[in-house]
C-alpha positions in Angstrom: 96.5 49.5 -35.8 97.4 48.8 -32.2 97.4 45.7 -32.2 99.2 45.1 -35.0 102.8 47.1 -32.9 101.7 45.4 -30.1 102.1 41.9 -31.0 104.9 43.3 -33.3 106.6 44.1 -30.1 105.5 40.8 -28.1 107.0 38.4 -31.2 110.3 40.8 -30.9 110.7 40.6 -27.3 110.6 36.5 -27.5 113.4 36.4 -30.1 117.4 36.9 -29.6 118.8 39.5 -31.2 122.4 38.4 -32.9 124.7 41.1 -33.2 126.3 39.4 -36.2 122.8 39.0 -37.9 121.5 42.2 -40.1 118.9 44.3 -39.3 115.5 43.0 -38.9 116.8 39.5 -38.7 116.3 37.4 -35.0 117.5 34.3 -34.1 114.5 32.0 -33.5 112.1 32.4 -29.8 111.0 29.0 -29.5 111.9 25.2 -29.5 108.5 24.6 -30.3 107.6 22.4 -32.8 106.6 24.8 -35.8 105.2 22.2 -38.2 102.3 20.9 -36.4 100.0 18.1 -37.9 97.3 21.1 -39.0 95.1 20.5 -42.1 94.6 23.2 -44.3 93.8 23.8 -47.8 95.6 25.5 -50.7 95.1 28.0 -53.2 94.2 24.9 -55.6 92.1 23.5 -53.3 94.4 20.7 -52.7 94.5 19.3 -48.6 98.1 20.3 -46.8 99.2 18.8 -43.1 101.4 21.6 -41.9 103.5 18.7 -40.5 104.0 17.0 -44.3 106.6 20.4 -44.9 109.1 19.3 -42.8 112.0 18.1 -44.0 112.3 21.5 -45.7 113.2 25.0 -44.5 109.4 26.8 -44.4 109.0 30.3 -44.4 105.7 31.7 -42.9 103.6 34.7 -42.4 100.3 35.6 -41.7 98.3 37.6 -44.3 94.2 38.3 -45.0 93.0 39.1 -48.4 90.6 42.2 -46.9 93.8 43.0 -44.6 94.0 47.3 -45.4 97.6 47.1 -46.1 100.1 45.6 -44.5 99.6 42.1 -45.9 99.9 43.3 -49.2 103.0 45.0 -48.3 104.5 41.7 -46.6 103.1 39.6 -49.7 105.1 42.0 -52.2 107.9 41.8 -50.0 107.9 38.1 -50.1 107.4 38.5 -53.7 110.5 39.9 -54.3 112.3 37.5 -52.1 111.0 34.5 -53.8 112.3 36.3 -57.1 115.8 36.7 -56.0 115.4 32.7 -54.4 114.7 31.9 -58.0 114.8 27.7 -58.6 115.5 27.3 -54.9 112.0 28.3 -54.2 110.2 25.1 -53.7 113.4 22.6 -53.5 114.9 24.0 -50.6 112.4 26.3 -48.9 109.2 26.6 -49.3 107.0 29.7 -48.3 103.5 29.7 -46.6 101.4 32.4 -46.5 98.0 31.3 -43.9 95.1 33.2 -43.8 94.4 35.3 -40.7 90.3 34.9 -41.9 89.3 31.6 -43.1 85.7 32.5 -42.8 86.3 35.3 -45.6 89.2 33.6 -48.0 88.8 30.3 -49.4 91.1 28.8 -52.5 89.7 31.0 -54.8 90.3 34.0 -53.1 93.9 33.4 -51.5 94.4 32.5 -55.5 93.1 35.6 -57.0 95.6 37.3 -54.1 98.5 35.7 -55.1 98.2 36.7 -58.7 97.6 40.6 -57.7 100.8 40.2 -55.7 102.6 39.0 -58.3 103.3 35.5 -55.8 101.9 32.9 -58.2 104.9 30.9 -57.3 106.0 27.3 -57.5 106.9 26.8 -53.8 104.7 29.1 -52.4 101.2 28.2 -50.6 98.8 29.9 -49.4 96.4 28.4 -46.7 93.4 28.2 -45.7 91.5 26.1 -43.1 89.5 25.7 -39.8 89.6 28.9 -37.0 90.8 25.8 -34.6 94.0 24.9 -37.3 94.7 28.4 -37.4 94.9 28.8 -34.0 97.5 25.2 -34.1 99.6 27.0 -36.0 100.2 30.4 -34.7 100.3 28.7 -31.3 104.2 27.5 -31.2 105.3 31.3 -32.0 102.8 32.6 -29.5 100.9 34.6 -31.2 97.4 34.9 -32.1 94.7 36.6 -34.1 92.0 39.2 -33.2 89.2 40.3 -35.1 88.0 43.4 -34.1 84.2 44.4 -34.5 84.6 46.0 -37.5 86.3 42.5 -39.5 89.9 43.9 -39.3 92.1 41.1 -37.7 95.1 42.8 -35.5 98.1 40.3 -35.9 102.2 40.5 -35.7 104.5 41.1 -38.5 106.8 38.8 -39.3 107.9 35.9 -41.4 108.8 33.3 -39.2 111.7 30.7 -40.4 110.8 27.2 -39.9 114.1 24.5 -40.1 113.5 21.3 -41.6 112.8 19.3 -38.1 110.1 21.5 -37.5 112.0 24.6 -35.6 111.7 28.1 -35.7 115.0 29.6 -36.6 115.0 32.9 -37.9 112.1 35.8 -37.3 112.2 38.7 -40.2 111.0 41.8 -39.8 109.5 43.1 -43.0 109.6 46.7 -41.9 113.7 46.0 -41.6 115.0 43.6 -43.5 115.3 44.5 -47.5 114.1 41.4 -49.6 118.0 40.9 -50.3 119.2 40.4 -46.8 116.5 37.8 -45.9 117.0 35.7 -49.6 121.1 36.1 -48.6 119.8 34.4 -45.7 117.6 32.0 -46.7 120.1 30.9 -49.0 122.8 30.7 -46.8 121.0 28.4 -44.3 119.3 26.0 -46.8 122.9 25.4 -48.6 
């Protein structure tokens, strides 16, 4: 559980914090390109290149299925903020959940973790793929994963705002930011 407010705190140092933005809301910590070419594959078992999202605003976090809580927590959250996106979900922005541990959660079990989260979603993906992917695409918002002896995987977080060049703009801290403030923002920057 260390880990996890220790990265939490590394990811918040990175980003600005915008007086005129709500709380739990940062302005983006890296000109990085956020949409790297990374294969993964979906909940469908369909193949995804990270890099094939851009041109839309991409919202990502970093989940496990076996995670012991927090993940589901940021999932519901998520949840709830696709809700209030409603039809925009999937034209505008689209959300990406990847998994922390490939070598536990393939399609079927990301799927079966999207339905108990209530984030069977048209818009929303959730990822799977190679430990050397993974590690692609946590690198541009410096993080990383690690699994502790006992399977756990310490990690940030966040959901991380990706614009449609391939940007980070916005960080969101789940613990902070109601599902309302981050859709009013989502919204706003995708209009």
């Amino acid at each position: 559980m260390l880990g996890f407010l220790s990265l939490a705190l590394l990811v918040g140092s990175g980003c600005q914090r915008n007086e005129q933005l709500p709380a739990g809301v940062f302005d983006g910590g890296t000109d990085a390109d956020c949409l790297p070419n990374a294969n993964f594959v979906d909940q469908y078992g369909h193949p995804v290149d990270l890099a094939s999202l851009k041109g839309k605003w991409v919202l990502i976090d970093f989940i496990y299925t076996r995670c012991p809580g927090p993940c589901e927590l940021m999932t519901s959250k998520l949840a709830k903020v696709a809700d209030r996106l409603g039809a925009s979900l999937g034209k505008k922005i689209e959300f990406v959940s990847i998994t922390l541990d490939p070598e536990h959660d393939g399609p079927r079990q990301l799927r079966a973790w999207a339905a108990a989260q209530g984030a069977e979603k048209p818009g929303w993906l959730f990822l799977t793929g190679s430990v050397q992917n993974l590690d692609k695409a946590m690198a541009p918002f410096k993080v990383q994963r690690h699994v502790e002896p006992d399977g756990s995987v310490d990690h940030v977080i966040e959901y991380f705002l990706v614009s449609p060049d391939g940007h980070e703009r916005r960080q969101y801290s789940p613990n902070e930011a109601t599902s309302q403030v981050v859709a009013n923002d989502l919204r706003s920057l995708a209009s």
